[in-house]
N, CA, C and O atoms as a GROMACS GRO file, in nm:
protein
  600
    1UNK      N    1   7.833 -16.220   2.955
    1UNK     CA    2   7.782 -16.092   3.004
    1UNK      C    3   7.714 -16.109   3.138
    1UNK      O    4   7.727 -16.024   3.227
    2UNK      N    5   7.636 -16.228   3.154
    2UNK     CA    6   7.571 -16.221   3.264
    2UNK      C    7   7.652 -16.252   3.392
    2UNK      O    8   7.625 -16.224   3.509
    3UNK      N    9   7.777 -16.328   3.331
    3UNK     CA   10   7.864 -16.377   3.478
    3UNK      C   11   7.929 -16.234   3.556
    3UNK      O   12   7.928 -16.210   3.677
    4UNK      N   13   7.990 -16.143   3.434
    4UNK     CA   14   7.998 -16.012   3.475
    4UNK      C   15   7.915 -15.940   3.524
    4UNK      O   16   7.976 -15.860   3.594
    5UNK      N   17   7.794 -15.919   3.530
    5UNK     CA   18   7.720 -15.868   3.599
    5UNK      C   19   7.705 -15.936   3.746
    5UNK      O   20   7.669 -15.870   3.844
    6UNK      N   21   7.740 -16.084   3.752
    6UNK     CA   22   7.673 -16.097   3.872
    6UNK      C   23   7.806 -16.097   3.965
    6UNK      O   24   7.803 -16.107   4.087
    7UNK      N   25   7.944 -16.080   3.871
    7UNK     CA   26   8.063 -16.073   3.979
    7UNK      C   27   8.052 -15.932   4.015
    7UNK      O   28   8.091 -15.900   4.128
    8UNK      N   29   8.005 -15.840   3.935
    8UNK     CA   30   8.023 -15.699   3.985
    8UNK      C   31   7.886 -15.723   4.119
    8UNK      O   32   7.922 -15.737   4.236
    9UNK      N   33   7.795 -15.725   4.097
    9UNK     CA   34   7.684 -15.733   4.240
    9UNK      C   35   7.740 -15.809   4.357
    9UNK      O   36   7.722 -15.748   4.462
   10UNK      N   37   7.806 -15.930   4.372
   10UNK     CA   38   7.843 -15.989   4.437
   10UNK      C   39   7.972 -15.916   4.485
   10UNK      O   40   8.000 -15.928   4.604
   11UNK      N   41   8.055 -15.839   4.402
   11UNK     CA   42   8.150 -15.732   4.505
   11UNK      C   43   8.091 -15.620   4.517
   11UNK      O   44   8.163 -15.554   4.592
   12UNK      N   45   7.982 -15.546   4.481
   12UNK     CA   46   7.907 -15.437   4.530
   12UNK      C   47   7.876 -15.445   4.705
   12UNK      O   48   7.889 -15.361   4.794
   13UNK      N   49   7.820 -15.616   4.705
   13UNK     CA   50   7.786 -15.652   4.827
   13UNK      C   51   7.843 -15.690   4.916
   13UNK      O   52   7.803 -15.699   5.032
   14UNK      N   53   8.002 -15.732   4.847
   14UNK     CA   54   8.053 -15.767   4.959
   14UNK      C   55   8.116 -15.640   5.011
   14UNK      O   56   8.150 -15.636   5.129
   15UNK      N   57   8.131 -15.553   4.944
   15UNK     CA   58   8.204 -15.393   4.964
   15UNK      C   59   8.114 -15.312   5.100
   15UNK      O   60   8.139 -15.275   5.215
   16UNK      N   61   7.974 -15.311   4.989
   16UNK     CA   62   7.883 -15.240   5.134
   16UNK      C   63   7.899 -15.322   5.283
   16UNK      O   64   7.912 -15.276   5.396
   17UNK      N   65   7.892 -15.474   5.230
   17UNK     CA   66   7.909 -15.535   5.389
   17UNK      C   67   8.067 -15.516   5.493
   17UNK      O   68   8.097 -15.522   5.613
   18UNK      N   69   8.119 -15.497   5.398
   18UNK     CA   70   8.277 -15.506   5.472
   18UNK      C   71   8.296 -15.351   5.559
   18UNK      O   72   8.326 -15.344   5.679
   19UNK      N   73   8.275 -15.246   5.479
   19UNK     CA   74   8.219 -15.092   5.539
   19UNK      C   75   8.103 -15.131   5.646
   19UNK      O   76   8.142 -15.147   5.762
   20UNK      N   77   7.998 -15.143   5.626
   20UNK     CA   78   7.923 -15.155   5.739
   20UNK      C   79   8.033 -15.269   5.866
   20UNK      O   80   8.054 -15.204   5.969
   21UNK      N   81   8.083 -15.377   5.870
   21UNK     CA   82   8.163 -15.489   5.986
   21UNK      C   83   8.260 -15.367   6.005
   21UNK      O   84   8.285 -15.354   6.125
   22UNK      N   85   8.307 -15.300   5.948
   22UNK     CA   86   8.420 -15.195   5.996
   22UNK      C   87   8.345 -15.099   6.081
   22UNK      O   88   8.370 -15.124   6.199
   23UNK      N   89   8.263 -14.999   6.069
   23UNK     CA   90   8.167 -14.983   6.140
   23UNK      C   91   8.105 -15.017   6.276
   23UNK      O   92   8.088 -14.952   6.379
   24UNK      N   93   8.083 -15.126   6.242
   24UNK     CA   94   8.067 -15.235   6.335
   24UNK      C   95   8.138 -15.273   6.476
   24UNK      O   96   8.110 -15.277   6.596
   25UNK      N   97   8.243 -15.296   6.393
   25UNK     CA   98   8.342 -15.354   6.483
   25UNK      C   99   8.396 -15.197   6.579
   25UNK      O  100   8.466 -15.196   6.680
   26UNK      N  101   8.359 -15.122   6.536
   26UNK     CA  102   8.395 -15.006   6.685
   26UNK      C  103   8.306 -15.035   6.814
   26UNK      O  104   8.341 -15.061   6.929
   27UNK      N  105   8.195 -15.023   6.764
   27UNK     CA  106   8.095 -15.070   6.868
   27UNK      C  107   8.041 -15.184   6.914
   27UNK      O  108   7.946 -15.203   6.990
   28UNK      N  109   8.152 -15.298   6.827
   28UNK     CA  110   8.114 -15.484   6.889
   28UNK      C  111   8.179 -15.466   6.997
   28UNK      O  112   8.248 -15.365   7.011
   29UNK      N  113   8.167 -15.578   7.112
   29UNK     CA  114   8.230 -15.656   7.184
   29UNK      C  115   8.219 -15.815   7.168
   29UNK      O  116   8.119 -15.872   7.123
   30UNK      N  117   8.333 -15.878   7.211
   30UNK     CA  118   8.305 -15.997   7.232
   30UNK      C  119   8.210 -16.074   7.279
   30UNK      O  120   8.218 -16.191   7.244
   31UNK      N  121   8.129 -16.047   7.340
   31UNK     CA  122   8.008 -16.080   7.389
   31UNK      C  123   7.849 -16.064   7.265
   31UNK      O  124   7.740 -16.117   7.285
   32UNK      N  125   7.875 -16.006   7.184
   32UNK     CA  126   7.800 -15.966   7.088
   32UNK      C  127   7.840 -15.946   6.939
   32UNK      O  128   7.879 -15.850   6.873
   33UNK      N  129   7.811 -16.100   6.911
   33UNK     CA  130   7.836 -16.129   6.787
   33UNK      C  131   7.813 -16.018   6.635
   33UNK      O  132   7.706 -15.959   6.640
   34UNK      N  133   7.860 -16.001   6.566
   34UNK     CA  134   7.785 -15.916   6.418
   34UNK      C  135   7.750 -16.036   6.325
   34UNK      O  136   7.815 -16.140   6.307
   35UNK      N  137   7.624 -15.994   6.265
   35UNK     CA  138   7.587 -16.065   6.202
   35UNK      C  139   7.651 -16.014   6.012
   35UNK      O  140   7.632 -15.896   5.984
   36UNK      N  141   7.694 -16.071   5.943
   36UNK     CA  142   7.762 -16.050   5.832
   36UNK      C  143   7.738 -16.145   5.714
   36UNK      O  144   7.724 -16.267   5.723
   37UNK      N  145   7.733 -16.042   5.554
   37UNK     CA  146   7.693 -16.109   5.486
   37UNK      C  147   7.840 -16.130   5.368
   37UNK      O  148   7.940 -16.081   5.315
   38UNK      N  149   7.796 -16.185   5.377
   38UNK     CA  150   7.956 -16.253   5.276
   38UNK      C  151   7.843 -16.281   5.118
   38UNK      O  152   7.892 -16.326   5.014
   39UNK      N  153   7.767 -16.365   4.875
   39UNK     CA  154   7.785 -16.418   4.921
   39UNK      C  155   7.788 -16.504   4.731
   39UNK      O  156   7.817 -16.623   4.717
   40UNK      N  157   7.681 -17.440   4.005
   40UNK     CA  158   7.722 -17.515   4.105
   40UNK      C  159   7.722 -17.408   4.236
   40UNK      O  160   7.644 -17.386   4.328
   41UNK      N  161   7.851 -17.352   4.195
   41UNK     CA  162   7.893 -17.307   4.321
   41UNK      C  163   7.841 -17.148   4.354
   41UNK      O  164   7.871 -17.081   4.454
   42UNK      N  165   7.768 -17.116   4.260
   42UNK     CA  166   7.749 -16.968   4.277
   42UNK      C  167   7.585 -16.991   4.380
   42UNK      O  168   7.504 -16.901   4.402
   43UNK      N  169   7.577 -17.103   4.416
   43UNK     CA  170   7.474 -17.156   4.505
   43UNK      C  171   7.498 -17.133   4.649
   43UNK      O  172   7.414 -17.128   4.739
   44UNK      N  173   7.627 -17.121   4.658
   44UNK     CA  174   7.725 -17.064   4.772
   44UNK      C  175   7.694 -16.928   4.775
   44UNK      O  176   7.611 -16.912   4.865
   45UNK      N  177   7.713 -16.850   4.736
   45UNK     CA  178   7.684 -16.684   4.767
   45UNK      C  179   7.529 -16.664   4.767
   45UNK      O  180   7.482 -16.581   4.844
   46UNK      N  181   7.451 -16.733   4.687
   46UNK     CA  182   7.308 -16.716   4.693
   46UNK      C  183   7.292 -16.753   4.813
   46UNK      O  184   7.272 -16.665   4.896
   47UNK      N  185   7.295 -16.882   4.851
   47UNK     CA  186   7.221 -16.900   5.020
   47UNK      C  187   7.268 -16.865   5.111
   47UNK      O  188   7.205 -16.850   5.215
   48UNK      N  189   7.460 -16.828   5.093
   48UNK     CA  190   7.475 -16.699   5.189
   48UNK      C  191   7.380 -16.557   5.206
   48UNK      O  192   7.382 -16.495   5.313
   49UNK      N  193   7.316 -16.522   5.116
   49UNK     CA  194   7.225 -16.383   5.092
   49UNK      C  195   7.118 -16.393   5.132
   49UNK      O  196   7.056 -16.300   5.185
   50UNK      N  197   7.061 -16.542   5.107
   50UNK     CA  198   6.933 -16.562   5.140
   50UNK      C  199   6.941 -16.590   5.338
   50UNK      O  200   6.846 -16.575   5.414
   51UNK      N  201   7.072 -16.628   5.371
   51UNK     CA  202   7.064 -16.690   5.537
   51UNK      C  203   7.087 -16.594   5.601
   51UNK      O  204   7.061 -16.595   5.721
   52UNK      N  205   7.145 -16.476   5.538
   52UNK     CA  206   7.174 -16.330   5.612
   52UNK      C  207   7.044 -16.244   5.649
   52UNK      O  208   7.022 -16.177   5.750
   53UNK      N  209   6.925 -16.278   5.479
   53UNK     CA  210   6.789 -16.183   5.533
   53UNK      C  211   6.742 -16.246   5.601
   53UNK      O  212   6.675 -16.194   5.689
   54UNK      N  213   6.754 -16.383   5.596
   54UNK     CA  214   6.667 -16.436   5.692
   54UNK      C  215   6.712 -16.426   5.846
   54UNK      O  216   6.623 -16.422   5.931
   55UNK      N  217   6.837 -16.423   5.883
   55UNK     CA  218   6.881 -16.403   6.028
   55UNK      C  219   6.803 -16.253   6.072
   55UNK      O  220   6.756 -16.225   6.183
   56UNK      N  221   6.806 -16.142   5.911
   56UNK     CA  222   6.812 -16.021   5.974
   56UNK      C  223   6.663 -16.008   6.045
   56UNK      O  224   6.633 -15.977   6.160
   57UNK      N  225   6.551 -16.058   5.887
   57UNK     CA  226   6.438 -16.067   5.948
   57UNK      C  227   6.358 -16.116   6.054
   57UNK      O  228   6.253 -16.074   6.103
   58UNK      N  229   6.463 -16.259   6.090
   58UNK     CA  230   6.396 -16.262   6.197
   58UNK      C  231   6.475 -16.274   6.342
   58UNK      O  232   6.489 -16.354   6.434
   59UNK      N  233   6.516 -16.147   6.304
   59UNK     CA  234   6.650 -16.096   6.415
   59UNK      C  235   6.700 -16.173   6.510
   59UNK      O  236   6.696 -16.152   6.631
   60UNK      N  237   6.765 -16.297   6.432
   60UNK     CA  238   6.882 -16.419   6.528
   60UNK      C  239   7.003 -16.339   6.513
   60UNK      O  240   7.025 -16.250   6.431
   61UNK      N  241   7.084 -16.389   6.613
   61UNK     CA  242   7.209 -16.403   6.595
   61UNK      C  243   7.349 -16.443   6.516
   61UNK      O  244   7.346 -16.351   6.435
   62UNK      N  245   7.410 -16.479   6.499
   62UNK     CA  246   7.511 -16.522   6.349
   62UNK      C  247   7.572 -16.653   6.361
   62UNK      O  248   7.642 -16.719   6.285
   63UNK      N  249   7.510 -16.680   6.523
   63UNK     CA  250   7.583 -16.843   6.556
   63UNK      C  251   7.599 -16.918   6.453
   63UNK      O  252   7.707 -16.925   6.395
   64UNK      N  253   7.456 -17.009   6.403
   64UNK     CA  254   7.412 -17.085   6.328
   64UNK      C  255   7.465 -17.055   6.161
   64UNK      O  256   7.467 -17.143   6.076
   65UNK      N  257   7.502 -16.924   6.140
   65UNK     CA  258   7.505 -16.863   6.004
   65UNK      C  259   7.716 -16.871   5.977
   65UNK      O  260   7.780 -16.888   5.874
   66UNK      N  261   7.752 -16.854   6.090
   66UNK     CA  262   7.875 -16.863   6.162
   66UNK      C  263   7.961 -16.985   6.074
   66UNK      O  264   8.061 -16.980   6.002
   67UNK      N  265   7.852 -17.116   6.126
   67UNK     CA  266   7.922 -17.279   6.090
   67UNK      C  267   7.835 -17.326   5.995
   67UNK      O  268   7.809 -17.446   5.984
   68UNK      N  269   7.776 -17.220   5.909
   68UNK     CA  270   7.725 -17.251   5.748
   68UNK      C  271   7.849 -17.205   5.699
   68UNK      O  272   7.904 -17.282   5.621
   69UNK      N  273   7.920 -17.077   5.731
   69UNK     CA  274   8.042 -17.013   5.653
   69UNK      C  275   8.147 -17.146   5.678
   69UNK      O  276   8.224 -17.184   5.590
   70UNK      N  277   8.139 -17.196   5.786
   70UNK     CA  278   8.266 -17.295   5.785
   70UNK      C  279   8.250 -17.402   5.667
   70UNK      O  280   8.348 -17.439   5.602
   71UNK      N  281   8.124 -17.448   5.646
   71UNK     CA  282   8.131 -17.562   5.583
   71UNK      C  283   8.144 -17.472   5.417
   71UNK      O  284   8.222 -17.527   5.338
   72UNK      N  285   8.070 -17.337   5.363
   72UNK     CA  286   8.120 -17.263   5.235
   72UNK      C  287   8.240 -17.313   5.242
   72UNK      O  288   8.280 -17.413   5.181
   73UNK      N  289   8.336 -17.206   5.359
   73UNK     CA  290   8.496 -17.253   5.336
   73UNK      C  291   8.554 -17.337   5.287
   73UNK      O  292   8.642 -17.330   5.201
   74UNK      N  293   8.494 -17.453   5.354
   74UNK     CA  294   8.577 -17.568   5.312
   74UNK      C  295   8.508 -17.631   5.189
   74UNK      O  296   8.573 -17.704   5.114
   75UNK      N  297   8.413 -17.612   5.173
   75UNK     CA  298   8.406 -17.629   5.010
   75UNK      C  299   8.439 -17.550   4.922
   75UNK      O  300   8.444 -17.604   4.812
   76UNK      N  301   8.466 -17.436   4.923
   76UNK     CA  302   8.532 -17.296   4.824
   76UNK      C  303   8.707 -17.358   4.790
   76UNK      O  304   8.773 -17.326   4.691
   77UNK      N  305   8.744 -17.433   4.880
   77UNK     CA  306   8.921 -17.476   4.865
   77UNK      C  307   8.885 -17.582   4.734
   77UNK      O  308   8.920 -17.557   4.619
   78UNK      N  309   8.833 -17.665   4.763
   78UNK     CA  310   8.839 -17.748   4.663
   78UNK      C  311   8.764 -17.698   4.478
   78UNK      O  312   8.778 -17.722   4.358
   79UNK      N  313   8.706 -17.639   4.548
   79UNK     CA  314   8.642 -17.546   4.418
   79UNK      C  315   8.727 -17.498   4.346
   79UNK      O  316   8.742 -17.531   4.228
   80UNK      N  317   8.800 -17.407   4.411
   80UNK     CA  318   8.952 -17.328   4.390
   80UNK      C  319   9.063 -17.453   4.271
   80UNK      O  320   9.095 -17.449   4.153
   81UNK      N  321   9.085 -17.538   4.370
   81UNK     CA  322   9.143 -17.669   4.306
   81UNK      C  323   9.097 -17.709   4.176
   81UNK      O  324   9.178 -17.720   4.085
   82UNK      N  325   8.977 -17.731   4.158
   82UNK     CA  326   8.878 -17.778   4.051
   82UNK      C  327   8.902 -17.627   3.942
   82UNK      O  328   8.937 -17.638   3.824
   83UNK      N  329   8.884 -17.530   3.989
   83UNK     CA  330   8.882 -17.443   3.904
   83UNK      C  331   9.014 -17.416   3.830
   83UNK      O  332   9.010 -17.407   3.707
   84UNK      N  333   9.126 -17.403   3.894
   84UNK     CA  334   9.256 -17.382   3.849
   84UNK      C  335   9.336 -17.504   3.743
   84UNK      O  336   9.421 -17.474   3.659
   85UNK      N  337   9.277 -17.670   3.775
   85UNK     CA  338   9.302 -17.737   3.712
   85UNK      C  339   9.211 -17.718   3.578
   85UNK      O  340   9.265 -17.768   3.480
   86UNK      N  341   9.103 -17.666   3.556
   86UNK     CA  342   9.072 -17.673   3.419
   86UNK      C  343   9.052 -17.507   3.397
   86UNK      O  344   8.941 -17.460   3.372
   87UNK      N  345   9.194 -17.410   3.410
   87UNK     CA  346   9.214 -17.341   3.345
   87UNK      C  347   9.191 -17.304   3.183
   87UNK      O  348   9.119 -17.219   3.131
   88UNK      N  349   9.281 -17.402   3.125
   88UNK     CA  350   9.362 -17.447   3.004
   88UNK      C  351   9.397 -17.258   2.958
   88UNK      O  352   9.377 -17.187   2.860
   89UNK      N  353   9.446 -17.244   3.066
   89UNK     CA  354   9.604 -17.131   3.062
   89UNK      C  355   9.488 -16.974   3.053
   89UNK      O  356   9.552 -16.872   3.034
   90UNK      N  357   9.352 -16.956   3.062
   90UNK     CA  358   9.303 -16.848   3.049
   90UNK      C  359   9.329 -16.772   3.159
   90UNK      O  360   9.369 -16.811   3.269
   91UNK      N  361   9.303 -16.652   3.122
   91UNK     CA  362   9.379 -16.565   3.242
   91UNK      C  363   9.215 -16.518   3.386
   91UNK      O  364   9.217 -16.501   3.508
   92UNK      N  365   9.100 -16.513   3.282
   92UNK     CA  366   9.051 -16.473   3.384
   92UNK      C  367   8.990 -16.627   3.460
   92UNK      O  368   8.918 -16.632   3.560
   93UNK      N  369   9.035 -16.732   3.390
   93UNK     CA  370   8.978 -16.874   3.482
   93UNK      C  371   9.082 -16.840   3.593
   93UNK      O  372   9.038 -16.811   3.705
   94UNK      N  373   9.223 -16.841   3.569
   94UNK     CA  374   9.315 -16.839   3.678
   94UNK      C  375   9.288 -16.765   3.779
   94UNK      O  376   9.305 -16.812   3.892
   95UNK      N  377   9.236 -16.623   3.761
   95UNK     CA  378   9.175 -16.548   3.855
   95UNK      C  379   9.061 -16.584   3.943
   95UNK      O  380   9.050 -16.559   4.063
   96UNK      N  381   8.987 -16.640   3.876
   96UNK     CA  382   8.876 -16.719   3.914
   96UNK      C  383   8.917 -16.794   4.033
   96UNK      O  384   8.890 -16.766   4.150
   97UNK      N  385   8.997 -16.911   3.982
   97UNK     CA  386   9.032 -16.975   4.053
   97UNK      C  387   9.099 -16.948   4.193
   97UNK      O  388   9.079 -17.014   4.295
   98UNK      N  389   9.186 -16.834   4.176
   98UNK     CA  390   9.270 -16.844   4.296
   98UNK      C  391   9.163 -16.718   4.377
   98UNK      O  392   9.205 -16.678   4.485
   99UNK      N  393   9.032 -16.657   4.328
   99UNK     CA  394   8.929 -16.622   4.407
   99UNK      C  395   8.876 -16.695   4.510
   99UNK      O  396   8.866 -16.633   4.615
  100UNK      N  397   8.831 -16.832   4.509
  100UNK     CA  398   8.769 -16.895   4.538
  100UNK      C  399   8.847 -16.938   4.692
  100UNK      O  400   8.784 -16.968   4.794
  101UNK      N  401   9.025 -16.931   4.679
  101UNK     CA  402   9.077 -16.952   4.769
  101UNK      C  403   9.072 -16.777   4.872
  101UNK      O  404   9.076 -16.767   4.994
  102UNK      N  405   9.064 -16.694   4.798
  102UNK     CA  406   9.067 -16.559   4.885
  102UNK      C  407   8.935 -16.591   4.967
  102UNK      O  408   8.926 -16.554   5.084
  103UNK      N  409   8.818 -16.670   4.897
  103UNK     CA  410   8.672 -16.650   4.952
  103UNK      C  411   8.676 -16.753   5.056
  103UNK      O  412   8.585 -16.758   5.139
  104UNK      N  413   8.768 -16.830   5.059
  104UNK     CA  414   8.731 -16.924   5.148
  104UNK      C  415   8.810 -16.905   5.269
  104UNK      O  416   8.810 -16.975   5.370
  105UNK      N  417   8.881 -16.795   5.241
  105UNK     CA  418   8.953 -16.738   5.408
  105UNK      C  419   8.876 -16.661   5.451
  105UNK      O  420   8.871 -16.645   5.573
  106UNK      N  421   8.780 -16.579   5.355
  106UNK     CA  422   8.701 -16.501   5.405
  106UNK      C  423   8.575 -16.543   5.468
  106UNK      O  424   8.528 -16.489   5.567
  107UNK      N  425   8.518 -16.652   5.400
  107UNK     CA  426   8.414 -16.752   5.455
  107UNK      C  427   8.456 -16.820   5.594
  107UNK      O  428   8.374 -16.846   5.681
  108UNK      N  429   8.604 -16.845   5.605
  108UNK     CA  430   8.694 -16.907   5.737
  108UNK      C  431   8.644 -16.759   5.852
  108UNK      O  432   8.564 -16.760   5.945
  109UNK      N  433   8.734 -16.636   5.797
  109UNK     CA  434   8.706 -16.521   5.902
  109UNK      C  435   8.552 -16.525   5.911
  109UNK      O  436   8.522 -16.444   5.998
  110UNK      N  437   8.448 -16.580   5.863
  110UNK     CA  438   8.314 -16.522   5.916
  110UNK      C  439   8.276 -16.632   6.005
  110UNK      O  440   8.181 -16.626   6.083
  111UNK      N  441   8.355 -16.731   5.990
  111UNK     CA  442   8.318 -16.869   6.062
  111UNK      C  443   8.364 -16.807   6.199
  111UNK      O  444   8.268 -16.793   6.275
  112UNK      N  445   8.477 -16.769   6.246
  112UNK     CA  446   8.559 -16.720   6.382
  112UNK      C  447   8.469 -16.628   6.446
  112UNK      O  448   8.406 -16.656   6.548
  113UNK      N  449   8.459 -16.476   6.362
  113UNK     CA  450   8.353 -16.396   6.408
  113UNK      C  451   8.214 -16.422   6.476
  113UNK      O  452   8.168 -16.369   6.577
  114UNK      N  453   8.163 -16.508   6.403
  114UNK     CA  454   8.011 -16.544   6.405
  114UNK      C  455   7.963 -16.665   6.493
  114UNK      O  456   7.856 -16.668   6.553
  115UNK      N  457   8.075 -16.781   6.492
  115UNK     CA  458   8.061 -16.894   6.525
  115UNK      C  459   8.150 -16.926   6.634
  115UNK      O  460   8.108 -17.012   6.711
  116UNK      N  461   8.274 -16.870   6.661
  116UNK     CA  462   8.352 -16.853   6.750
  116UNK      C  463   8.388 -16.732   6.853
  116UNK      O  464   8.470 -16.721   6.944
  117UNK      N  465   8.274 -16.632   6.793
  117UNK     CA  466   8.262 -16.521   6.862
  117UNK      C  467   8.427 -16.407   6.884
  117UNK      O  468   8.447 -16.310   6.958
  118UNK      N  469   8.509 -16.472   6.793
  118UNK     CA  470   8.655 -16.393   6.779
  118UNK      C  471   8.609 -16.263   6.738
  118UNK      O  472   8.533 -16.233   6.646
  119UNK      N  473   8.675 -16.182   6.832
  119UNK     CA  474   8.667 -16.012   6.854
  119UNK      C  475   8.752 -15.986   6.693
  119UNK      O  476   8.867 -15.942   6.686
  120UNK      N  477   8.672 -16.023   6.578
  120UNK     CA  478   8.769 -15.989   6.426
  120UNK      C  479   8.699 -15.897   6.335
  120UNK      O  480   8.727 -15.879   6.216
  121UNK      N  481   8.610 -15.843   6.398
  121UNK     CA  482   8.465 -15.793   6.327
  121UNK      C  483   8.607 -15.661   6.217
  121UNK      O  484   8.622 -15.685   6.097
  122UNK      N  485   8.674 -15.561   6.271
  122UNK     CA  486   8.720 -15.484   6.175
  122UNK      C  487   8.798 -15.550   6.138
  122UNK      O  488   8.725 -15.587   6.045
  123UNK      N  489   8.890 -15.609   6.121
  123UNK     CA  490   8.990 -15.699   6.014
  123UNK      C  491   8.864 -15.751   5.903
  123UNK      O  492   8.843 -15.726   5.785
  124UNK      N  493   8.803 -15.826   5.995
  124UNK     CA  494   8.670 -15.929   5.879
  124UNK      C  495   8.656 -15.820   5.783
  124UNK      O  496   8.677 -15.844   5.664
  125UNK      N  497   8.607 -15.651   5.836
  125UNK     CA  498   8.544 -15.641   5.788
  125UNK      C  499   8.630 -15.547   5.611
  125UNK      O  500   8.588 -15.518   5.499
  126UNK      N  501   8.772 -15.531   5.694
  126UNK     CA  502   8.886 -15.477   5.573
  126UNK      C  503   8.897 -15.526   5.496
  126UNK      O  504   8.907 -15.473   5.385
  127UNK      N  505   8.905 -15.750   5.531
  127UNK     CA  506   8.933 -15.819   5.470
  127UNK      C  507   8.813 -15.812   5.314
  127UNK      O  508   8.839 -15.824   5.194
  128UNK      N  509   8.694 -15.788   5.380
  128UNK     CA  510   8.564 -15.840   5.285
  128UNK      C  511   8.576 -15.754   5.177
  128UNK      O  512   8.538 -15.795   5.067
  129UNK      N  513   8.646 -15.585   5.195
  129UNK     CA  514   8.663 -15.485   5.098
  129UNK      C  515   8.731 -15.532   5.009
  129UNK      O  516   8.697 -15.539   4.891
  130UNK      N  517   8.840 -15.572   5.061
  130UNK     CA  518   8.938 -15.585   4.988
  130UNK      C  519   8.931 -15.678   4.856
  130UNK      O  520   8.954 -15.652   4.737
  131UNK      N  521   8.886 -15.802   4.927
  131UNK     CA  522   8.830 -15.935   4.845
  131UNK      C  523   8.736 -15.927   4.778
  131UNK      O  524   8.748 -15.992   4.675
  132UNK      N  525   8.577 -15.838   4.796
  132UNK     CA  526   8.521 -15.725   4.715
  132UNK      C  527   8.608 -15.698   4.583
  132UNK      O  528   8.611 -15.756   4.475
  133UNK      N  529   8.671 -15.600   4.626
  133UNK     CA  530   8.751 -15.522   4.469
  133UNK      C  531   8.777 -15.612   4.389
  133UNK      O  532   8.712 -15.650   4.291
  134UNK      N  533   8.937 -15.671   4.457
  134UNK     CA  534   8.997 -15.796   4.407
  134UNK      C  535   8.957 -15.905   4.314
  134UNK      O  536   9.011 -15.946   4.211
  135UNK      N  537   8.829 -15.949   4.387
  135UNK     CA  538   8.798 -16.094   4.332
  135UNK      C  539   8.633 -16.081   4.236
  135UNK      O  540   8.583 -16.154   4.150
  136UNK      N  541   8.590 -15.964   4.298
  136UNK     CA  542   8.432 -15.941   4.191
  136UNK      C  543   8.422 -15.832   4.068
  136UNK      O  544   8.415 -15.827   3.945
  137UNK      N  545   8.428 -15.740   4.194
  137UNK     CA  546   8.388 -15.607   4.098
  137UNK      C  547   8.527 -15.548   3.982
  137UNK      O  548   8.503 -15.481   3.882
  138UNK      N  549   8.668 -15.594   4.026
  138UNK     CA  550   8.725 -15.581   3.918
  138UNK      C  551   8.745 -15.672   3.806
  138UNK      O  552   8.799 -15.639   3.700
  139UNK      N  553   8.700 -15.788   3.834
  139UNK     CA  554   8.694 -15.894   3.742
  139UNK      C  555   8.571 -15.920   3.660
  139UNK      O  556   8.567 -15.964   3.545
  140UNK      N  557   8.447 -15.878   3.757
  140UNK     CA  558   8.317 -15.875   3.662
  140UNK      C  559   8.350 -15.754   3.571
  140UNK      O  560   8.323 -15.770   3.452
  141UNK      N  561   8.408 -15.625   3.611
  141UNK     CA  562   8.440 -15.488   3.542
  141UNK      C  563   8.519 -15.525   3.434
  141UNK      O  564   8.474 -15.470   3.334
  142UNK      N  565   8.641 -15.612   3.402
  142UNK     CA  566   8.679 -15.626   3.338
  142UNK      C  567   8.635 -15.764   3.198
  142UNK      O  568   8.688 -15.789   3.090
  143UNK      N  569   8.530 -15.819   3.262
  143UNK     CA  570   8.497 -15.910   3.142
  143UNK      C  571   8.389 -15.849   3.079
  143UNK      O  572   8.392 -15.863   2.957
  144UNK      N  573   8.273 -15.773   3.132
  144UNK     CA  574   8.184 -15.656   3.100
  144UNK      C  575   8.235 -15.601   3.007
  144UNK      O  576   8.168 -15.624   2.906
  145UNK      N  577   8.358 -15.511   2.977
  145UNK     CA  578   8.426 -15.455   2.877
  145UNK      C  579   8.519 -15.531   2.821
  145UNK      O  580   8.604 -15.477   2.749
  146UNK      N  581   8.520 -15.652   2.839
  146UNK     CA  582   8.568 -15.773   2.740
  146UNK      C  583   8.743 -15.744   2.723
  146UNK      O  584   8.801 -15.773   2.618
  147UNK      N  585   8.787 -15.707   2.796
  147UNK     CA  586   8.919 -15.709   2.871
  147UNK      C  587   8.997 -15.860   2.891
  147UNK      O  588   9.113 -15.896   2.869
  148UNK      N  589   8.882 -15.928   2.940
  148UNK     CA  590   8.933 -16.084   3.038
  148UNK      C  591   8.785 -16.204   2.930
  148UNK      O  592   8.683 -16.169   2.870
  149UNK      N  593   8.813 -16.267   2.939
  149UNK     CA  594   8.671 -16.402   2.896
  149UNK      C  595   8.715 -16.532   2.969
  149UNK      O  596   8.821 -16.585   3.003
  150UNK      N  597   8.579 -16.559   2.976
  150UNK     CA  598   8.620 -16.734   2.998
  150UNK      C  599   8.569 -16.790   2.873
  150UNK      O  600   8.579 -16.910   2.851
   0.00000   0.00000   0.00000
């Protein structure tokens, strides 16, 4: 029950953030980074949440927050890996699993945006909806009403 709850919050948030980078991205330029929140491993989205208030509060930039997403990324692939090998054939581990690879392109797009300053702010920010629905809020929605289990 509780993992469902926290996949539905974790695509609540990534939903509001992806609408707001869409937003966004009308009025970015290249020159002016967006700052964006994407967020064992569920230690990964926590200190993504926690490095976002803290940029907001103390109103930095996304540089530094940029090539934290790179290094998420590249730990979310192997996660992905780890997760899919100890399926043992459940349907919502499999989902799980091949989440972890959607999150880590998405953790990749915040690395470009933020850290590479790539003009991607509305794609980033379609992408984050999308991966939102996809990978949280319909999967926490569906183990909540006991649809899916691990």
């Amino acid at each position: 029950m509780l993992l469902s709850v926290v996949l539905l919050f974790v695509g609540a948030v990534l939903f509001v953030n992806g609408i707001w980078l869409i937003g966004q991205a009308r009025a970015a330029t290249v020159a002016t980074p967006v700052p964006a929140s994407v967020g064992g491993f569920v230690f990964l989205f926590a200190f993504t949440s926690l490095y976002v208030g803290i940029n907001q509060f103390l109103d930095r930039g996304g540089h530094a927050f940029g090539w934290y997403c790179l290094f998420v990324a590249v730990t979310a692939v192997p996660a992905g890996i780890y997760t899919l090998s100890n399926t043992g054939g459940k349907t919502a581990d499999v989902w799980l699993g091949l989440n972890w690879f959607a999150w880590a392109v998405l953790w990749f797009m915040f690395f470009m945006l933020l850290a590479l300053d790539r003009p991607i702010a509305r794609i980033t920010g379609i992408v984050t909806v999308v991966v939102a629905i996809g990978t949280a809020w319909v999967l926490g929605f569906l183990v909540m009403i006991e649809k899916l289990s691990f």
